[in-house]
Structures are given as C-alpha cells and as structure tokens.
Residue, then its C-alpha position, 0 to 999 in steps of 0.5 A: x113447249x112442256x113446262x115442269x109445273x105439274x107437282x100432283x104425279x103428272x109429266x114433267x120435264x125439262x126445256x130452255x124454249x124462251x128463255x131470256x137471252x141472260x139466263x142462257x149462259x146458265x143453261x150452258x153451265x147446266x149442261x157442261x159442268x162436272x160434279x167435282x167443278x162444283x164441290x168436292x163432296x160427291x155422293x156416296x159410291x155406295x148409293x146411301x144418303x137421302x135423296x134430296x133437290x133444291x130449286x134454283x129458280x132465276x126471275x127477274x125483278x125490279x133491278x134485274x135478274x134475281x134469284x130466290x132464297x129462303x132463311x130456314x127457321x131457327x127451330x130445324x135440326x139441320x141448317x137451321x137460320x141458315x139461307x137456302x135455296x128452296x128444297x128438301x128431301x125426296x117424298x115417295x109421291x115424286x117418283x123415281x130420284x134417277x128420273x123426275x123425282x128430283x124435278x117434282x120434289x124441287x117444285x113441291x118444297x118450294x111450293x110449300x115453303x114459299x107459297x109459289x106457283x108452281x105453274x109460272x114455273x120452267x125449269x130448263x136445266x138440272x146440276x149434278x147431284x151433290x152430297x152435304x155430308x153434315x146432314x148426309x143429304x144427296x142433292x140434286x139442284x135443279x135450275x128454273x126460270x121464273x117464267x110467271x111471278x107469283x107472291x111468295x112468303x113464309x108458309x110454315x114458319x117451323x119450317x122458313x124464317x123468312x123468303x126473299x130474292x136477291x138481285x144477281x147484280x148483288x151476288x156479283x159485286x165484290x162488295x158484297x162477298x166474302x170467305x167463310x171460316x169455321x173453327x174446323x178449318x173449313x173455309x167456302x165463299x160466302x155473300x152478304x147480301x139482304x141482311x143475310x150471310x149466305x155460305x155452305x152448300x148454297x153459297x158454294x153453287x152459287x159461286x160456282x154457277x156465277x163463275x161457270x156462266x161467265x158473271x163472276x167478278x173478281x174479288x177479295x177471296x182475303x175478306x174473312x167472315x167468321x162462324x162459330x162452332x153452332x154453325 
C-alpha cells in the first residue's frame, strides 16, 4: 500500500487499502460527488485565484469516529478566530496544484499547524476544488484517515489559537446545528460543537459530506445563530 505521507518532494498518492468499514461511505461521496453539490462557489473560469488545500483528516477517538479541526488565531488577515480545517496555500515545494501538490500541501500545513505526524497519515480520497471568494482562495479538500494518532497542538500561535477533534456523533446530532446568518444576507449550516461555532466554507463541507455519506440526521434548519458584520 502507498501512503501519502512523504511532505519533503517524494511520491505520493491516494489509496482506501484498509480503510475502516465507516469511513468507507466517505470515500464513495469522495469519489462521486460534483462541484455544485458541494458549494455554489466554483473557481474562476479564468484560472485566477490561489491555489490552496485543506486536509479532512477522520481518526477515531474515545467516543468514536472523529475529525480534527483548528481555531485560526485571531491575529490573521483572513478567517481569523474562525474554525477550519488544517490547510492553507500552495508552497512552490509542493509541486504541480493539478497533480499532488494539493496532497503534499494538505500534509505540510497541517504538520505545521497541529504538529501531526505526517507518517500515521493516509489519505484516500480528494473533493473537488472550490473557491472561497472573501480570500479568493481555490481549494482543493483532501480526505484522509488518521491511520496512526500522533499528538497534535498549537505550534504557531500567530497562526492557530487552538487544535481540537471533534467527535462525528457531535456533528450529526441535530442539537448540535444551526444556521448561520450574516447581515449581507448569507446564510450557510453551522455546529456548535466543543465551545466552537464552525460556519462558512468548513461547516458547508462538512454538511454536505455528512449528507453525501449518508449520516446526516434531520434537523432544525429554523435555528438561527447570528454573526456580525466583523465576521
């Protein structure tokens, strides 16, 4: 089995060998989902934008299947305090962004903002890419499982506030979500979940990746959690 793990300009690549019987619902959304089921915000036809990856990496913890997130520090220029996924923009080191670049880039930030080891890493699947217009980001979400659990914090703290795993149980429960409204008039899914409220571009994957794997439970799409204009 070839593992995606190598962040210093070796091989990578992509493979559901081993992959526990849950998670493989994930990796069948991965492979059959379409842009436009995920978001309405598409990359630029004209190629501009940078070139960005998060990693959707699923582990499994005490209570069960889990995923990790981050809270971004409050001192960014863009997203800041908000939750995310671990990620960020393309180095030139990673390589070609039509090719593995995003793979290696997803692995690299998140090494270097939760202190993870790469190498428990696997990654078996890759969303399509998708654009965040506020930051003008192109983004390409790559799912991985987190095969062998290493310790993870903050590394940076201008860069992270603080790094925590949510538990997939959490996110499902109709407790636990809400809608986001913005005084633009956005509105997007949102959890509350581990003293966080997760929206935008993180909570609208996870929605939908919850929904396309077949776990999502109903729930209160009325519950309406405000943001301010600073968000």
């Amino acid at each position: 089995m070839t593992r995606a793990s190598d962040t210093q300009g070796g091989a990578v690549a992509l493979s559901k060998d081993g992959l526990p019987a849950w998670l493989r619902p994930v990796a069948d959304a991965g492979e059959t989902v379409q842009p436009l089921q995920l978001s309405r915000f598409l990359p630029p036809e004209d190629g501009g934008g940078r070139q960005s990856a998060v990693l959707i990496l699923f582990g499994e913890g005490e209570r069960g299947p889990e995923l990790l997130l981050m809270e971004r520090a409050s001192s960014l220029r863009s997203h800041a305090g908000q939750p995310s996924f671990p990620g960020g923009a393309l180095d030139p080191q990673d390589g070609d962004p039509q090719g593995d670049g995003p793979l290696r880039a997803a692995l690299r930030e998140a090494e270097e903002e939760t202190g993870l080891d790469p190498a428990g890493v696997q990654l078996f699947g890759v969303l399509p890419k998708l654009y965040i217009p506020v930051s003008e980001f192109v983004v390409t979400p790559v799912l991985g499982w987190w095969r062998e659990p290493s310790p993870v914090g903050v590394v940076d703290p201008n860069e992270t506030a603080r790094v925590f795993t949510v538990p997939v149980a959490d996110l499902t429960d109709p407790a636990n979500r809400a809608t986001t409204y913005h005084p633009s008039g956005h509105r997007g899914p949102a959890f509350l979940v581990e003293s966080a409220l997760v929206w935008g571009f993180t909570a609208g994957v996870i929605d939908r990746l919850l929904h396309y794997a077949g776990w999502e439970r109903p729930w209160d799409r009325e519950k309406l959690v405000p943001l301010d204009w600073r968000s």
